[in-house]
TIMARDO-414774 format. One record per residue (C-alpha): z, x, y. Coordinates in nm, 2 decimals. Layout:
<rs>
((Z; X; Y))
...
</rs>
This chain:
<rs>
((-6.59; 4.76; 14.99))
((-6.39; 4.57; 14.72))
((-6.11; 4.69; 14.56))
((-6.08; 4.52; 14.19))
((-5.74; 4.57; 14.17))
((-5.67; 4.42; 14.51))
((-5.54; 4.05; 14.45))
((-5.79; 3.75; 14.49))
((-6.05; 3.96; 14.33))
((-6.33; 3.80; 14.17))
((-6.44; 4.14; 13.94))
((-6.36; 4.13; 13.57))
((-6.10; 4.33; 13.38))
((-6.23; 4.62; 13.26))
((-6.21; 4.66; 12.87))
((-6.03; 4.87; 12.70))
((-6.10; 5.19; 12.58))
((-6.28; 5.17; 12.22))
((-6.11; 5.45; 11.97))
((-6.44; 5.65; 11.88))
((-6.59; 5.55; 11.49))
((-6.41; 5.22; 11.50))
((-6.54; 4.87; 11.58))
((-6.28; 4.58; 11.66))
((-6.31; 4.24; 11.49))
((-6.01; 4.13; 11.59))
((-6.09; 3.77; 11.81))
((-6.07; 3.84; 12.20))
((-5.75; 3.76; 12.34))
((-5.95; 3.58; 12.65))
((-6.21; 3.44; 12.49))
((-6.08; 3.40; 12.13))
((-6.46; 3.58; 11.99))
((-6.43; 3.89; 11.76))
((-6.61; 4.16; 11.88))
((-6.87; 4.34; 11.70))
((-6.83; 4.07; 11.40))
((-7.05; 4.14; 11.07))
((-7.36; 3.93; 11.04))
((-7.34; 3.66; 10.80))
((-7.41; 3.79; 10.42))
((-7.38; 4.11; 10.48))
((-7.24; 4.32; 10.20))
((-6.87; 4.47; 10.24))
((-6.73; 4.77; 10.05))
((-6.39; 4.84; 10.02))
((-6.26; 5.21; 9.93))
((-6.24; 5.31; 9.60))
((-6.48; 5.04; 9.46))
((-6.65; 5.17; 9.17))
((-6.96; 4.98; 9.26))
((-7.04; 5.15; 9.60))
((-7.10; 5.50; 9.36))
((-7.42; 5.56; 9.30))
((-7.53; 5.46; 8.91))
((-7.25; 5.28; 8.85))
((-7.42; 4.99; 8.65))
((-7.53; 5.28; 8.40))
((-7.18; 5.38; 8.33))
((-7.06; 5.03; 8.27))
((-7.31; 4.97; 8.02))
((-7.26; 5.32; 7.85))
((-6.87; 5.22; 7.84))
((-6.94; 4.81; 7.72))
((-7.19; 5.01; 7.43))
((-6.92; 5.26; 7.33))
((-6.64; 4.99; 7.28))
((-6.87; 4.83; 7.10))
((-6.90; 5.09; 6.86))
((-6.56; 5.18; 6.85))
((-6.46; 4.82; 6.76))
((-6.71; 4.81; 6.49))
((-6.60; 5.16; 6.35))
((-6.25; 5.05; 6.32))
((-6.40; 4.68; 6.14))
((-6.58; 4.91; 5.86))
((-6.30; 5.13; 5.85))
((-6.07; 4.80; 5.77))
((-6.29; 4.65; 5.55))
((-6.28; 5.02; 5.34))
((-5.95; 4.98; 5.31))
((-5.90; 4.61; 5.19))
((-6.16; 4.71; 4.91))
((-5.98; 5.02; 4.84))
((-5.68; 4.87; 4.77))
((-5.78; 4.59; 4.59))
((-5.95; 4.82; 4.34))
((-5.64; 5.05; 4.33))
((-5.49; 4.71; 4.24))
((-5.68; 4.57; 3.97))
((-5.68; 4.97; 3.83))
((-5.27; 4.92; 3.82))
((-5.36; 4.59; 3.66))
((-5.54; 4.71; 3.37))
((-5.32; 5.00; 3.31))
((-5.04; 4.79; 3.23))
((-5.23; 4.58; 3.02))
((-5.32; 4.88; 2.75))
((-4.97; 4.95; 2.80))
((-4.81; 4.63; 2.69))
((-4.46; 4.62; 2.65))
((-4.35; 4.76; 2.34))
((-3.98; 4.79; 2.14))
((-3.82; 5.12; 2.13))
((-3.88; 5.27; 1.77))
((-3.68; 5.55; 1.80))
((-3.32; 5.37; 1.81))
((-3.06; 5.57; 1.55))
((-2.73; 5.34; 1.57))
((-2.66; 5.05; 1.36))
((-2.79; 4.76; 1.48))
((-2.92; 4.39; 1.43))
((-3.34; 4.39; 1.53))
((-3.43; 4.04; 1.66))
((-3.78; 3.93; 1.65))
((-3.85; 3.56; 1.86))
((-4.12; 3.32; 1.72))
((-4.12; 3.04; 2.02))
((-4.33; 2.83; 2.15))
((-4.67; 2.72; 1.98))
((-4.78; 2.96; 1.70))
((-5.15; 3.03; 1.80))
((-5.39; 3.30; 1.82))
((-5.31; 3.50; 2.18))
((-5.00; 3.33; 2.25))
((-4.66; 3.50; 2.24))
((-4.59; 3.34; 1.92))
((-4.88; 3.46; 1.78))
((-4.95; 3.71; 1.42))
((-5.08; 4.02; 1.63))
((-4.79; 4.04; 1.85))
((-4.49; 3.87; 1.56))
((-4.64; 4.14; 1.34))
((-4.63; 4.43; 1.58))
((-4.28; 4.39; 1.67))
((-4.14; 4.30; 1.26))
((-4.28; 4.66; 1.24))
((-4.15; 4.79; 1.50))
((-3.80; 4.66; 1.38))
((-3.90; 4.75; 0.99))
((-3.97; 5.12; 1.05))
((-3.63; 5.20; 1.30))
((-3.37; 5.37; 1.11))
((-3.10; 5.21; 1.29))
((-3.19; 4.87; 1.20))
((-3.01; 4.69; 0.91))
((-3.15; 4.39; 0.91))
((-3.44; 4.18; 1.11))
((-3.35; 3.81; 1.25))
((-3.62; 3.60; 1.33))
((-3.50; 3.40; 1.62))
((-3.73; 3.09; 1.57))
((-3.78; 2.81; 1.81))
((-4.14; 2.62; 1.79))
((-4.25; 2.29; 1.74))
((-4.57; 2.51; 1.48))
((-4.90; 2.52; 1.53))
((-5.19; 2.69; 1.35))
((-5.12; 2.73; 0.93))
((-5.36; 3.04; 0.98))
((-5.14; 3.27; 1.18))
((-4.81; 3.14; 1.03))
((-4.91; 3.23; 0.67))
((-5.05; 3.60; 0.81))
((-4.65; 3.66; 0.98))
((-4.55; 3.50; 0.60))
((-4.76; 3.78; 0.39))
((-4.64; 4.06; 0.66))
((-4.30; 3.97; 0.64))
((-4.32; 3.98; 0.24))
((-4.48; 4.32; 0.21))
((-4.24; 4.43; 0.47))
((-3.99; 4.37; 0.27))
((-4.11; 4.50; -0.02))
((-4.19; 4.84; 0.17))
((-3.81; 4.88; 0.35))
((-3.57; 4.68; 0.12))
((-3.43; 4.51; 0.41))
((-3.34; 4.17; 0.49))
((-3.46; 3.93; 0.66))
((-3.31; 3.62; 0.84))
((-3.43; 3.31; 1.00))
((-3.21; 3.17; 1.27))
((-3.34; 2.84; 1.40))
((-3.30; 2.74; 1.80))
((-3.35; 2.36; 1.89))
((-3.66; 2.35; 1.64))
((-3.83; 2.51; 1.34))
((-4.12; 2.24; 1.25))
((-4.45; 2.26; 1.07))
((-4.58; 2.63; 1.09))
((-4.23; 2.77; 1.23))
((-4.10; 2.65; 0.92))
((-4.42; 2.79; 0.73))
((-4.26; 3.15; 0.87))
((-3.91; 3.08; 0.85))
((-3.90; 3.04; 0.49))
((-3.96; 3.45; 0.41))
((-3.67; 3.51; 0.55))
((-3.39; 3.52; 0.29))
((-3.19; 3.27; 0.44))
((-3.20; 3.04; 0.73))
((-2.99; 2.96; 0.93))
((-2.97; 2.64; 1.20))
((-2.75; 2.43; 1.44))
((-2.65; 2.11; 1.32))
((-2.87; 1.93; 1.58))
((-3.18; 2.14; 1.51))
((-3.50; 1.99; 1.40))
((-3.62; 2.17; 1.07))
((-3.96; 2.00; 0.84))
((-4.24; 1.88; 0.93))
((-4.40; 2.02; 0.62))
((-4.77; 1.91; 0.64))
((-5.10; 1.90; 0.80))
((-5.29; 1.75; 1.07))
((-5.59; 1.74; 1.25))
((-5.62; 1.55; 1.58))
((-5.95; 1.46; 1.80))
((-6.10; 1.18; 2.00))
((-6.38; 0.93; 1.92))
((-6.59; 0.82; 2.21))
((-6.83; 0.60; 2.05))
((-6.71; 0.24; 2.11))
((-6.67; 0.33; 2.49))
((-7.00; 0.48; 2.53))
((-7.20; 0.16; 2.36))
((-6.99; -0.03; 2.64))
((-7.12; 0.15; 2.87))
((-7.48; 0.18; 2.76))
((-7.47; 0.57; 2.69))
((-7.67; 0.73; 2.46))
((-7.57; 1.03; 2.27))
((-7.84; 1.29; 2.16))
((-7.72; 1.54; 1.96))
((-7.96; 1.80; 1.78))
((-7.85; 1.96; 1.42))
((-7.97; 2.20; 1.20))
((-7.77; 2.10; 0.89))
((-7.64; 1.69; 0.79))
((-7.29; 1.73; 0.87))
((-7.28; 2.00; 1.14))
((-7.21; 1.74; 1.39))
((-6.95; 1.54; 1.19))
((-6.64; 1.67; 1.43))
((-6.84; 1.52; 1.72))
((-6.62; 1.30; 1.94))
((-6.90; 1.15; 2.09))
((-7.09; 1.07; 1.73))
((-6.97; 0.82; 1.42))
((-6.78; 0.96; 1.15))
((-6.89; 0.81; 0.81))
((-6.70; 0.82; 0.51))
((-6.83; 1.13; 0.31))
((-6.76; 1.33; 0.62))
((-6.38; 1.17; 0.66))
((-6.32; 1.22; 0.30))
((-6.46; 1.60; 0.32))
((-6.18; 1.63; 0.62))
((-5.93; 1.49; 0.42))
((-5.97; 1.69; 0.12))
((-5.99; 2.02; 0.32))
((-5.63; 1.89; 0.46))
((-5.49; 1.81; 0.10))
((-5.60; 2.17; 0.00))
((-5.38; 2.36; 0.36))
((-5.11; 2.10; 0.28))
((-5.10; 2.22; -0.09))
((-5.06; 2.62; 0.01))
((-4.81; 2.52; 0.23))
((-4.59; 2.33; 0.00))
((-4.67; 2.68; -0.23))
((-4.50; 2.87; 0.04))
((-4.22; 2.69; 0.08))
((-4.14; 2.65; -0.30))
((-4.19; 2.99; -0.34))
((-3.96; 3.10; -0.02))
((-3.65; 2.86; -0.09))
((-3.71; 2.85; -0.50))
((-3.43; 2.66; -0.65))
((-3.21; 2.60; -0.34))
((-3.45; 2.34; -0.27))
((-3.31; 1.96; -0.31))
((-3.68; 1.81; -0.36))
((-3.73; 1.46; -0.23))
((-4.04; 1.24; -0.24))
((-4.01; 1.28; 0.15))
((-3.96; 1.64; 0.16))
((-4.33; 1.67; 0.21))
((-4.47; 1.38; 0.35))
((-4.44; 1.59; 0.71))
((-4.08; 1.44; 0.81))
((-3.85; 1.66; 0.97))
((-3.47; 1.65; 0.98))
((-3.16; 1.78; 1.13))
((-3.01; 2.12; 1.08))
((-2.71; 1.94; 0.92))
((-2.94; 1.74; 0.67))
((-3.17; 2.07; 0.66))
((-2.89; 2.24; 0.50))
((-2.78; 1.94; 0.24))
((-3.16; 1.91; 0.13))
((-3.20; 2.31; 0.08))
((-3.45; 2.37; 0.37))
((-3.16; 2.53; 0.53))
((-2.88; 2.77; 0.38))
((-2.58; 2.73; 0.66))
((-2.51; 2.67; 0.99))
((-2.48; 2.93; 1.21))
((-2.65; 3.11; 1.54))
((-2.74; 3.46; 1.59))
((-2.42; 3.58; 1.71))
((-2.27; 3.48; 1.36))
((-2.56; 3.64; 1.16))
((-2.53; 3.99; 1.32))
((-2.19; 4.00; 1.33))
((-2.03; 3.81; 1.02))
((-2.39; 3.87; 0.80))
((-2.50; 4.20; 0.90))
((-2.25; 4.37; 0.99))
((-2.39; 4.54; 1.28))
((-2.29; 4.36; 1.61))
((-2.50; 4.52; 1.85))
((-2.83; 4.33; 1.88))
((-3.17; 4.50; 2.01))
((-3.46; 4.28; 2.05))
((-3.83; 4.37; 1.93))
((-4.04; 4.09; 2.05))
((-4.31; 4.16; 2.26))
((-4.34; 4.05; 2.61))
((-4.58; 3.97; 2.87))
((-4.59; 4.26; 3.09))
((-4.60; 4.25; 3.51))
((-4.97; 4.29; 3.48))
((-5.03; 4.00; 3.24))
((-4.80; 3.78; 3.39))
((-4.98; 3.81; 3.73))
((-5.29; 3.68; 3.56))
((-5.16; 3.39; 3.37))
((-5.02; 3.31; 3.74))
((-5.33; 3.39; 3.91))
((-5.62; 3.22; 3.72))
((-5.57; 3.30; 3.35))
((-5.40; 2.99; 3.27))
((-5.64; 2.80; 3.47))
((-5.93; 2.97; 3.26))
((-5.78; 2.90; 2.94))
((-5.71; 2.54; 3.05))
((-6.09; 2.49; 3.08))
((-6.16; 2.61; 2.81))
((-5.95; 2.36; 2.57))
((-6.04; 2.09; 2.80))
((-6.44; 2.14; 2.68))
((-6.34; 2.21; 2.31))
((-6.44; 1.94; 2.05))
((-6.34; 2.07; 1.76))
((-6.02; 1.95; 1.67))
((-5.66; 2.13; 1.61))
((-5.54; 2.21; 1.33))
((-5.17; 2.25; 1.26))
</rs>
């Protein structure tokens, strides 16, 4: 009989007991094999893997499909809003521009109204009749005001809207028996001049720039260039002389003689205006009118101008009233954002395709 534990014993070592539900890998500490190992490809699950519960590609999917729609939810929702906001915007927008910018009417103290006239004297600009008429009645119809300056700086521009703030001023005056001065800035040319003469005096800076009585009418002729260039110009009219202010087409004498008479005939009312404005002040040379312009100091020795003087001076040595309220109408937030934004641009295209051209 053999004892296995007896020394020099060829039996094996017996194994060690196995815990009950649990299989050993770990390698053999004799032979260096793990026991029991898994066969190759065999699938392992660790605990708490959501993929060993049963269905578990269903909920994924349901959960991909609901973030789905959550994240397009929230893009609509975003998309609301931006429209939302930019119609609350361009509401605001057209609110304050019915509710342009107006001078309080209502002032009771003494006071000098001012009135500017700057830049280019066109139809919808700042300097333009609508909004310089406006504001003169604004000024007119206040109590409080004892007299109306017309704080004038522009180089002119169109005869048509200067003689319409000339006939208001006039009948203003007529209707409130109060005066009306002209203080000239850096320059009171052409149709700022064509204004500045209802007023009953004028007033300028030595180094102002005061004339410019006359007319003109500017364009471009293209016809030259194009026969260079082998273009041909094909222009349909209903009428001989409709197409006469065509840059692209010949001018011919009748029609440049037409032009020129219609000129003589604006230069004529203007030289009306300013006869009857300045009357016998008026030092007429045989240069007055031939469209030169002058200082403020020789403005003053040739009559265009009555003194020197800014509009400091006129309120407080002239009118007596020192404290000064301005009338002029101004761009508002709203209109000033759409000149920035686009109107400007707009309006640029649109005088860069006119043909007809200026006159001033």
């Amino acid at each position: 009989m053999n004892d296995s534990n007896r020394p020099g014993s060829n039996a094996p070592f017996p194994e060690p007991a196995k815990e009950s539900g649990f299989q050993s890998n770990q390698p053999d500490a004799l032979t260096g094999r793990a026991h029991d190992a898994p066969e190759s490809g065999a699938k392992r699950t660790l605990p708490g893997d959501p993929s060993s519960a049963p269905g578990w590609e269903r909920a994924t999917l349901e959960r991909l499909a609901f973030a789905a729609l959550d994240e397009q939810r929230a893009t609509r929702r975003w998309k609301t809003f931006v429209r939302l906001s930019w119609l609350v915007f361009f509401i605001f927008l057209v609110w304050l521009g019915l509710h342009r910018s107006a001078a309080v009417s209502d002032v009771s103290a003494p006071h000098t109204a001012v009135v500017e006239v700057k830049g280019e004297i066109a139809a919808g600009a700042d300097a333009s009749a609508e909004f310089v008429n406006a504001a003169l009645r604004s000024a007119f119809e206040d109590s409080g005001s004892k007299a109306i300056v017309l704080l004038i700086n522009s180089p002119g521009g169109s005869p048509v809207q200067a003689g319409m703030m000339n006939d208001e001023i006039l009948r203003l005056k007529a209707k409130y028996h109060k005066p009306v001065y002209a203080v000239v800035e850096e320059s009171c040319a052409s149709a700022a001049y064509y204004v500045a003469v209802s007023a009953d005096k004028i007033f300028v800076d030595k180094a102002s720039i005061v004339g410019s009585i006359g007319v003109l009418m500017d364009g471009f002729g293209f016809t030259g260039l194009m026969n260079k260039l082998g273009v041909e110009r094909r222009l349909l009219t209903a009428g001989a002389n409709k197409g006469f202010l065509d840059p692209f087409s010949p001018q011919s004498d009748k029609q440049r003689a037409y032009a020129q008479g219609m000129l003589d005939e604006i230069h004529q009312q203007f030289i009306a205006v300013v006869k009857a404005g300045r009357g016998e002040r008026l030092k007429e040379t045989p240069e007055m009118f031939s469209g030169l312009f002058w200082s403020g100091q020789q403005a003053v020795e040739l009559g265009l101008a009555d003194q020197l003087g800014n509009l400091d001076y006129v309120a407080r040595e002239v009118v007596k009233a020192e404290e000064i309220i301005d009338y002029t109408r101004r761009d508002n937030v709203a209109e000033r954002l759409a000149k920035k934004f686009g109107a400007a641009l707009g309006e640029g295209a649109i005088q860069t395709v006119k043909t007809l051209p200026a006159l001033r």
